[in-house]
C-alpha atoms as one frame of an Amber mdcrd trajectory, in Angstrom:
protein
 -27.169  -5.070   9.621 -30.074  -7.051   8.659 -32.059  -5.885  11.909 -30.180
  -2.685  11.816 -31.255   1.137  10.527 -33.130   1.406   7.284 -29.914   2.257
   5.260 -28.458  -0.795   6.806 -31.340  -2.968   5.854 -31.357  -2.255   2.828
 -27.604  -2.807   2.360 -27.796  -5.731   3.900 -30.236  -6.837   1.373 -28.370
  -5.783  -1.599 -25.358  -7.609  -0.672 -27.875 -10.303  -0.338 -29.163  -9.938
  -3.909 -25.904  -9.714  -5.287 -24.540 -12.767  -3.646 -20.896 -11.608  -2.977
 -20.161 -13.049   0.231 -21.038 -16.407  -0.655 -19.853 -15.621  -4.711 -16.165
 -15.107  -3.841 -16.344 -16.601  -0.303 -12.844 -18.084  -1.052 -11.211 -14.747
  -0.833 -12.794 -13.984   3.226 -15.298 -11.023   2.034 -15.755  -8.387   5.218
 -17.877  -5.304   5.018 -16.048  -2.516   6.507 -16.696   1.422   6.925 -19.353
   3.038   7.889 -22.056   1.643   7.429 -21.866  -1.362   9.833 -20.652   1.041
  12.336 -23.623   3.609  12.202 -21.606   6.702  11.010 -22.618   6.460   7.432
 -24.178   9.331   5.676 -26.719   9.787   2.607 -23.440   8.476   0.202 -21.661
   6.104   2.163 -20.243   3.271   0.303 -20.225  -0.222   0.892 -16.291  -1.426
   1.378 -16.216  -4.813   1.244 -12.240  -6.240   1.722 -10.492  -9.257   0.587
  -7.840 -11.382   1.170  -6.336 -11.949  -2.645  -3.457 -14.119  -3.540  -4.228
 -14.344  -7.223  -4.659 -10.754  -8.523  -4.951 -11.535 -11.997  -7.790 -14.559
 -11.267  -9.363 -12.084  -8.949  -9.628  -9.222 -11.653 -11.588 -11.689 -14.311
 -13.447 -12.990 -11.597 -14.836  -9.166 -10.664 -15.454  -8.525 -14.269 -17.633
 -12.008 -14.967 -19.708 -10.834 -12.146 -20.041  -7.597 -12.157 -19.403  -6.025
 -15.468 -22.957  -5.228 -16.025 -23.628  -3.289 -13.035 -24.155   0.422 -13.478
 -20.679   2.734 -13.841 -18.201  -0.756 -13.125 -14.589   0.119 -12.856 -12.188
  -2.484 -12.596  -8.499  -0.739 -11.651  -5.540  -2.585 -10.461  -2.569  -0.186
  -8.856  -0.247   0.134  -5.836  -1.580   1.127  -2.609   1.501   1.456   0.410
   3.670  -1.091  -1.209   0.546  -3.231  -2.155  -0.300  -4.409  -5.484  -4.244
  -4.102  -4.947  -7.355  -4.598  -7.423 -10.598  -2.190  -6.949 -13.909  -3.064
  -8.481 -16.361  -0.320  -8.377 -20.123  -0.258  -9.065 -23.186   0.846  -8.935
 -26.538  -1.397  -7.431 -29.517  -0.303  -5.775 -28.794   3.160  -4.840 -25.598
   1.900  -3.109 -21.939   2.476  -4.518 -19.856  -1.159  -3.702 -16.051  -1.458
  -3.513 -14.969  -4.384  -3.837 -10.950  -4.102  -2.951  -8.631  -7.195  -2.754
  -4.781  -7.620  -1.676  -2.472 -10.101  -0.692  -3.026  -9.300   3.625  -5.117
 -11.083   5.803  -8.326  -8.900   6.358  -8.329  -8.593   9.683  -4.808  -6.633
   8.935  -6.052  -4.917   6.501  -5.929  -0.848   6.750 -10.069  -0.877   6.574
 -10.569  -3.411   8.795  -8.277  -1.796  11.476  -9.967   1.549  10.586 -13.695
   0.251  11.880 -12.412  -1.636  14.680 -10.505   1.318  15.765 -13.922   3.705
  14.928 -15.902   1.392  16.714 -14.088   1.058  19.696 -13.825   4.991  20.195
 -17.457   5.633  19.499 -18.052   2.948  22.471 -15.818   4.737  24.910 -17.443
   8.275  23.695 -20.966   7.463  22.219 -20.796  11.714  21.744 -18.263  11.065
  19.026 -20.996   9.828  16.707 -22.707  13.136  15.857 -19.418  15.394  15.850
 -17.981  12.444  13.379 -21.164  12.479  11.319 -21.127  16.189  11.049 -17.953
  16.178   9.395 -18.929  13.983   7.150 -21.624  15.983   6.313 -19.454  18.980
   5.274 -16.929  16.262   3.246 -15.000  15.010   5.707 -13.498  11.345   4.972
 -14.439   9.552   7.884 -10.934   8.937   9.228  -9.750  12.765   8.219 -12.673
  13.143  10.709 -11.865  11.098  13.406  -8.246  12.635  13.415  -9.690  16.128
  13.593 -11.767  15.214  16.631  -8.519  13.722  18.387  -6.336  16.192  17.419
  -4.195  13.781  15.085  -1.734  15.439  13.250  -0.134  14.058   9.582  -1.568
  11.461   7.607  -5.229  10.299   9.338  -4.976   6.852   7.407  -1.756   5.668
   9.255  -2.747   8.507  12.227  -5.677   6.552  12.989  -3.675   3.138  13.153
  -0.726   4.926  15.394  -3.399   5.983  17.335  -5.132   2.502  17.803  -2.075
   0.752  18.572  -1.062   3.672  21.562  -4.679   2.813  22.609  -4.857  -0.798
  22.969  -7.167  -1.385  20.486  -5.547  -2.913  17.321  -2.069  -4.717  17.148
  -0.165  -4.452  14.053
């Protein structure tokens, strides 16, 4: 991302200002979504996931760092069986997630998401703009993907079904 796009520049440098990958390196910080996959649009967070043990820890630690950035929400809650906390913020023009939970990253639903994303738009670069469009007219981008692919039901677990049949992800 540093060499990237503009947008991705500039995200890259914000993360960079903020310090958050080496700030709460203990917890295995990954950007995921769109951005670092070139399908973001004009709004496009910045996702970045985390493996979290220590929920309660990881909460306070969010707030000391964070707290002052523009519209911060700290919210802990249940996501598929999965006690998670979600920081959310506001810092130069970009809106950050910060989500943690007690799963490896790399098995994490977001994480599986892009790799999944990725792969596709290498095996049809055409994907891209059709996926983009969507997004556009307010699309998610994995409702969007699904559309595309003609995947019926729930895209979040669609898109991981659909990965595994593939070959791309294992779960």
């Amino acid at each position: 991302m540093k060499k990237g796009k503009i947008q991705q520049q500039e995200a890259y440098s914000a993360i960079q200002e903020l310090n958050i990958l080496n700030d709460l390196h203990i917890y295995n910080p990954v950007l995921c979504g769109t951005l670092p996959i070139g399908i973001d649009v004009k709004d496009s967070d910045l996702d970045i996931i985390m493996e979290v043990r220590k929920l309660d820890i990881f909460a306070n630690e969010l707030h000391t760092l964070y707290a002052d950035k523009e519209n911060f929400t700290l919210k802990r809650t249940t996501i598929r069986g999965r006690d998670v906390v979600k920081a959310n913020f506001m810092f130069r023009n970009f809106e950050f997630e910060l989500f943690g939970q007690a799963q490896p990253v790399h098995n994490q639903f977001a994480y599986l998401h892009m790799k999944i994303e990725y792969e596709l738009l290498q095996r049809d670069p055409s994907l891209r703009e059709k996926v983009i469009r969507l997004k556009k007219q307010g699309y998610k981008t994995e409702p969007a993907f699904c559309k595309l692919l003609g995947i019926s039901g729930d895209p979040y677990e669609g898109l991981i079904s659909y990965g595994v049949e593939e070959g791309i992800v294992q779960v």
